[in-house]
C-alpha distance (Angstrom), angle and dihedral (degrees) to the residues before:
residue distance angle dihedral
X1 . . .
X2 4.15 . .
X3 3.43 121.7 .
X4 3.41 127.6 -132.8
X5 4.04 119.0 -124.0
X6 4.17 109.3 -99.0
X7 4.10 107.2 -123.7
X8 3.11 125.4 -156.4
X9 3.69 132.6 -147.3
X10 3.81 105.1 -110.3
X11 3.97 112.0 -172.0
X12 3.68 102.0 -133.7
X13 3.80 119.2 -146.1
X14 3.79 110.1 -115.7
X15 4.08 125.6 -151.2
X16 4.39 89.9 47.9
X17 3.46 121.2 111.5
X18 3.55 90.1 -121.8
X19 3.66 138.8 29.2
X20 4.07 123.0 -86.2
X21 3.15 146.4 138.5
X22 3.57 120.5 -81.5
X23 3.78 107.0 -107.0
X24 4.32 108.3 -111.9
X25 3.13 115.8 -121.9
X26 3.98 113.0 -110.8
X27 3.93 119.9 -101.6
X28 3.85 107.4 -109.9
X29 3.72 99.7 -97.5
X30 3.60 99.6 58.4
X31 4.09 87.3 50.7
X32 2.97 90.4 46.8
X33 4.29 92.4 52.8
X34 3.94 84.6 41.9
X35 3.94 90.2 58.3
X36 3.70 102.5 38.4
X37 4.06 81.6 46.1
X38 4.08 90.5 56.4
X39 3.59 96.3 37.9
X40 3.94 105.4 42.1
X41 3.30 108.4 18.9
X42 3.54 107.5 40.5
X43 3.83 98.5 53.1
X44 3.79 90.6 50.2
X45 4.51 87.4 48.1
X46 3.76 78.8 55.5
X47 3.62 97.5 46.1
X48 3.55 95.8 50.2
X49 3.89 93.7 42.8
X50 3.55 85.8 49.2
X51 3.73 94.6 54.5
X52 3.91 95.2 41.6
X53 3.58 96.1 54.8
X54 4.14 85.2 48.3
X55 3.78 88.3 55.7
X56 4.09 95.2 42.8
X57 4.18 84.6 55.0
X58 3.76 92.2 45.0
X59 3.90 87.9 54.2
X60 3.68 92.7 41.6
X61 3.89 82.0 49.0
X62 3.72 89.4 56.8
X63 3.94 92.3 52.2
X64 3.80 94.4 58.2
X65 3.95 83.8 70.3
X66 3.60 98.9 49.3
X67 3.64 102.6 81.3
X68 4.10 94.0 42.6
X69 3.90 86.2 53.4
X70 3.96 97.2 39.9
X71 4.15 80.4 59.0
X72 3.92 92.4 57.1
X73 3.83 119.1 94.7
X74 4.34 110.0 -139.6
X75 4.10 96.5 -87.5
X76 3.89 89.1 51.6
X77 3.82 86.9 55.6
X78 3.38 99.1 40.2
X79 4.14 93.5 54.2
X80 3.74 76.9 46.9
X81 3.98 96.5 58.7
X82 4.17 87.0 52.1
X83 4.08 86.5 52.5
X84 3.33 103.0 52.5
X85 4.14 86.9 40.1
X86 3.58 91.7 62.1
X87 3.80 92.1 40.2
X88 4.15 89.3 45.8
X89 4.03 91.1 55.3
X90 4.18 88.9 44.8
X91 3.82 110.5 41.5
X92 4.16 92.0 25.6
X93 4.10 119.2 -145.9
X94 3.96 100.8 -14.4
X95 3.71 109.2 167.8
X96 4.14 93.2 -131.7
X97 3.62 87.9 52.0
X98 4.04 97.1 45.2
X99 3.41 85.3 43.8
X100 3.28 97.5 66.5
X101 4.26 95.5 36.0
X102 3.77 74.6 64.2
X103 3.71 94.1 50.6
X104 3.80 91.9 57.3
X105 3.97 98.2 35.2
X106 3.73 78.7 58.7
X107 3.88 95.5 54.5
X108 3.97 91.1 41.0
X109 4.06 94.3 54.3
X110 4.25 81.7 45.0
X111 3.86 92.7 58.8
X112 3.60 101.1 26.5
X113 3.85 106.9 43.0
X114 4.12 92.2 3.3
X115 3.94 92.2 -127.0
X116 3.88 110.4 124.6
X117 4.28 118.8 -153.5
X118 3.77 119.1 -103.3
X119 3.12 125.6 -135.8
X120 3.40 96.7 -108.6
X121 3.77 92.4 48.3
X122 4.30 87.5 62.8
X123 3.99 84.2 47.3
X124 3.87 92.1 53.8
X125 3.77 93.5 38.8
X126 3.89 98.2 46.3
X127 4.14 83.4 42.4
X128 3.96 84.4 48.8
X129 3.87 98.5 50.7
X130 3.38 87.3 60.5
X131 3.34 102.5 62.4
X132 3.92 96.9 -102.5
X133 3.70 126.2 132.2
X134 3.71 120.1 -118.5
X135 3.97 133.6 -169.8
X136 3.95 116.5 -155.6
X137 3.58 122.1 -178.5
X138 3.37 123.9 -107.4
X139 4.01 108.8 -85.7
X140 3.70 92.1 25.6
X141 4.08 103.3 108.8
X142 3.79 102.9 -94.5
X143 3.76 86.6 149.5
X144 3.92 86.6 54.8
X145 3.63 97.9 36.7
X146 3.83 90.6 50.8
X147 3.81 93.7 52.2
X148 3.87 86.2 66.4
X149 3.55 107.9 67.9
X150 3.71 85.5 34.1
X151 3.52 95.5 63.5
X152 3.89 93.7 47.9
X153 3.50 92.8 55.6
X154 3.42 101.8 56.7
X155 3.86 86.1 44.3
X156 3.54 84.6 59.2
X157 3.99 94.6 48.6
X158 3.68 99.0 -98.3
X159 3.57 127.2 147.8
X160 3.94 101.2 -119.7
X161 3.92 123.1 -161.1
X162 3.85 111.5 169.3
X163 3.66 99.8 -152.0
X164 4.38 130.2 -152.2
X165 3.91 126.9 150.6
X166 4.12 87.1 -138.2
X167 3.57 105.0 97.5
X168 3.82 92.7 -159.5
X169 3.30 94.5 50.0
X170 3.15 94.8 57.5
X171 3.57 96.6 57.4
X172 3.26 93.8 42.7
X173 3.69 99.5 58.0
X174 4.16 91.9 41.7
X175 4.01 82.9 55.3
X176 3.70 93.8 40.6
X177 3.67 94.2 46.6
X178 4.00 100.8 32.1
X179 4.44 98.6 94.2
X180 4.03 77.7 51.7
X181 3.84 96.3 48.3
X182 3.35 87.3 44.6
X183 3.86 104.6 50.6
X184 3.49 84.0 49.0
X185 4.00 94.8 54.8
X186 3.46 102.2 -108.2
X187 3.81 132.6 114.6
X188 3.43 134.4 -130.5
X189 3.70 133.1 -143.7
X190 3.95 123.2 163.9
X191 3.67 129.4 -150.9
X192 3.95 126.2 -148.6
């Protein structure tokens, strides 16, 4: 006995070039995914992309400083510090002008406590002066990164308080970060 194959009626689309099935329409859940996926979570993937390749120019931004400051003996930077102190308290929290406060922060913490900024520690700090929240792993320079925006504030004429509910911490970064501080014209003074 053969069998002969079952065939089943397949509605073809008309109006293509070629014959094929007419695509089903999706069951309500998945359009439902599909628009909540193109109306929410796309704009936000954009945001954030947006705003992370912002950061990455700011940093890059910051390195176009670096070798001009590397070149300048301690006086040079210090009549430097009073510039870009006046400039800070006229012109406010320009990127150019941060950019380059983080330049020479960078080239202070390399001669004074011979730790040089990261990258990611200019992103976090240039994210952090204005008024975002950032989370750093552990190991990755928050003590560092924080100093940044810290400095330009006070450069600017803000009262500064760099805040964390460890007690030893605290005193342990003020101590760590105090020759730094210092260099840059800036005292320290730690709470517990």
């Amino acid at each position: 006995m053969s069998r002969s194959p079952v065939l089943l009626a397949v509605k073809l689309d008309d109006g293509r070039p070629f014959a094929e099935r007419a695509d089903e329409t999706l069951p309500w859940y998945d359009q439902m995914a599909l628009g909540l996926h193109r109306h929410l979570l796309m704009p936000v993937a954009r945001i954030w992309t947006q705003r992370s390749a912002r950061l990455n120019r700011f940093a890059d931004s910051v390195a176009l400083h670096e070798p001009q400051l590397r070149a300048m003996d301690e006086s040079e930077l210090k009549a430097r510090i009073d510039s870009l102190r006046r400039l800070l308290r006229r012109r406010g929290f320009e990127s150019t002008l941060v950019a380059e406060c983080f330049a020479l922060i960078s080239e202070a913490a390399a001669r004074t406590i011979a730790q040089r900024h990261y990258a990611s520690q200019f992103m976090a700090g240039w994210a952090l002066l204005q008024g975002q929240m950032v989370e750093m792993a552990t190991g990755e320079g928050k003590t560092l990164a924080a100093a940044l925006p810290a400095v330009v504030a006070a450069w600017s004429g803000l009262p500064v308080h760099v805040i964390t509910v460890n007690d030893y911490l605290a005193k342990r970064d003020a101590d760590e970060l105090r020759p730094l501080y210092h260099w840059l014209k800036l005292e320290v003074g730690v709470v517990t």
